[in-house]
C-alpha positions as CSV (number, residue, x, y, z in Angstrom):
1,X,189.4,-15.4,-16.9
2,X,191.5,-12.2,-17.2
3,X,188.4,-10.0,-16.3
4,X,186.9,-8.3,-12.7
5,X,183.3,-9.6,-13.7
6,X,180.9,-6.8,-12.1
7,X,183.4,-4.0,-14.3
8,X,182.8,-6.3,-17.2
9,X,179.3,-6.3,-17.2
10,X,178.9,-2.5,-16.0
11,X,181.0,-1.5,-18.9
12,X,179.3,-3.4,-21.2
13,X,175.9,-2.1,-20.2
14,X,177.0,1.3,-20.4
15,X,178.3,0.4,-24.4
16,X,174.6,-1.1,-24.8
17,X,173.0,1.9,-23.4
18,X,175.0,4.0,-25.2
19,X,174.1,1.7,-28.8
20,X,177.9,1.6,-29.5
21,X,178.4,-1.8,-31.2
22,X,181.9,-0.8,-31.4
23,X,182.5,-0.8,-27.6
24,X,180.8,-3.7,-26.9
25,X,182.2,-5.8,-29.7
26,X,186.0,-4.7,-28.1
27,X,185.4,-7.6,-25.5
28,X,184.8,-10.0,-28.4
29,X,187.7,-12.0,-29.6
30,X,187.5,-12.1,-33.4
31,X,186.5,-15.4,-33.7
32,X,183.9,-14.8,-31.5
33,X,180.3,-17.1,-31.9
34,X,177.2,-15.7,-30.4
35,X,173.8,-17.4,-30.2
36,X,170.1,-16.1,-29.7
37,X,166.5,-16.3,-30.5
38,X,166.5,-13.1,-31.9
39,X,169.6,-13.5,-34.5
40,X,167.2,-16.4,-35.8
41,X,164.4,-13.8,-36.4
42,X,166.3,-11.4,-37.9
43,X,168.8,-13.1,-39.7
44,X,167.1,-16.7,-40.8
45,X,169.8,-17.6,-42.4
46,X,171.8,-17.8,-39.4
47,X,169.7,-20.5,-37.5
48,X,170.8,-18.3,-34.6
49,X,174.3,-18.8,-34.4
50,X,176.8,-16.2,-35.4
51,X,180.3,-16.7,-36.4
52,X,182.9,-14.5,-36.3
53,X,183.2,-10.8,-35.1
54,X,181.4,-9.2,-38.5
55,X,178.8,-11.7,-38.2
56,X,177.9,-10.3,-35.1
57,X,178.5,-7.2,-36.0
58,X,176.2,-7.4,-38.8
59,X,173.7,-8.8,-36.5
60,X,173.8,-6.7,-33.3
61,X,173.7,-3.3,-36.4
62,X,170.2,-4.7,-37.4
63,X,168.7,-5.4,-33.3
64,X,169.8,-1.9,-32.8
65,X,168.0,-0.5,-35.6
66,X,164.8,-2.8,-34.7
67,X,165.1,-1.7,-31.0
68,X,165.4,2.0,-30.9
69,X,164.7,2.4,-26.9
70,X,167.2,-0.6,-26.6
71,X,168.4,-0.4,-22.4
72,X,169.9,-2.4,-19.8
73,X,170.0,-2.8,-16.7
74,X,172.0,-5.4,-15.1
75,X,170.4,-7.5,-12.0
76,X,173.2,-9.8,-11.2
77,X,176.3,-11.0,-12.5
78,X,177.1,-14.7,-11.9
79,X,180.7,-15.7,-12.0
80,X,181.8,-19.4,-13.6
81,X,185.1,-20.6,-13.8
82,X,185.8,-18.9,-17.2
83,X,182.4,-17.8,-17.8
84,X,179.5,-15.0,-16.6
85,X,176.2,-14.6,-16.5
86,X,174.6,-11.0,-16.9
87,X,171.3,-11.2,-15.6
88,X,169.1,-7.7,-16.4
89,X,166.5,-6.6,-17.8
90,X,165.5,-4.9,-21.1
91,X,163.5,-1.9,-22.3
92,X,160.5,-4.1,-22.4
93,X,161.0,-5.4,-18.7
94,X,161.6,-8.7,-19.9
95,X,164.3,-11.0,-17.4
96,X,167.0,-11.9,-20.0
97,X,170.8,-13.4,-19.2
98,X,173.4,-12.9,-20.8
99,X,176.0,-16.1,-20.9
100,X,179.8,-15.1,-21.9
101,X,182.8,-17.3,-22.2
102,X,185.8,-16.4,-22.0
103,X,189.2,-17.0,-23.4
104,X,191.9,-14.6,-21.3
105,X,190.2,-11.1,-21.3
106,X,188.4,-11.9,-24.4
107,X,184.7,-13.3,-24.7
108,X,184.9,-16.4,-27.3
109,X,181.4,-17.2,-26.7
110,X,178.0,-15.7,-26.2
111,X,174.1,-16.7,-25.8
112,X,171.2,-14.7,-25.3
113,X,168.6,-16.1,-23.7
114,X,165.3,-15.3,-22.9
115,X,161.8,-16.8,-21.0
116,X,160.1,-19.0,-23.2
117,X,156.6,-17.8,-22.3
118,X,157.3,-14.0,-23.1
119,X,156.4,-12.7,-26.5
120,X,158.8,-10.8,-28.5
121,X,161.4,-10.4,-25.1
122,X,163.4,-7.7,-27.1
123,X,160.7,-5.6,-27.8
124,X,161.7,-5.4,-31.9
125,X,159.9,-3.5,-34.1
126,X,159.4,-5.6,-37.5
């Protein structure tokens, strides 16, 4: 892993905060896949998975648009052998971690995940 893990994740909170896909899709490598509850809600189709950098894209362009007051802030930041964790929490105050593999400098894979008992954790608008 080609990364110092707590700049990762800082910089990658700020590109959230700041809703520019963009920046946070320049840690992606292009053949990126990214899973979550959420992309299953709003892209059915998907089953959740996403593959490929303009599938995420496509998908992270329609959460941002369902989650105006979308914020982060980070709690911790595990470090794997050539993987992190981003645990923080969201506008709504829901716990939610963020796991990223990596491939060099490059995150190849990504889940979202979220408590099972909390009701729409991203705080979506339909």
């Amino acid at each position: 892993m080609e990364i110092e893990p707590r700049k990762f994740a800082d910089a990658w909170a700020a590109a959230w905060n700041a809703h520019d896909i963009e920046a946070v899709l320049a840690h992606f490598h292009d053949d990126a896949t990214f899973s979550s509850p959420f992309a299953a809600l709003v892209l059915p189709e998907s089953q959740g998975r996403l593959i490929g950098k303009a599938a995420i894209r496509d998908y992270w362009t329609i959460g941002i648009a369902r989650i105006p007051d979308l914020h982060f802030t980070i709690d911790a930041v595990f470090v794997g052998i050539d993987c992190i964790v981003i645990a923080y929490v969201n506008q709504k105050q829901a716990r939610v971690n963020e796991v990223l593999k990596f491939a060099g400098a490059l995150v190849i894979e990504g889940h979202g995940t979220y408590a099972e008992d909390v009701v729409n954790p991203t705080g979506a608008r339909a």
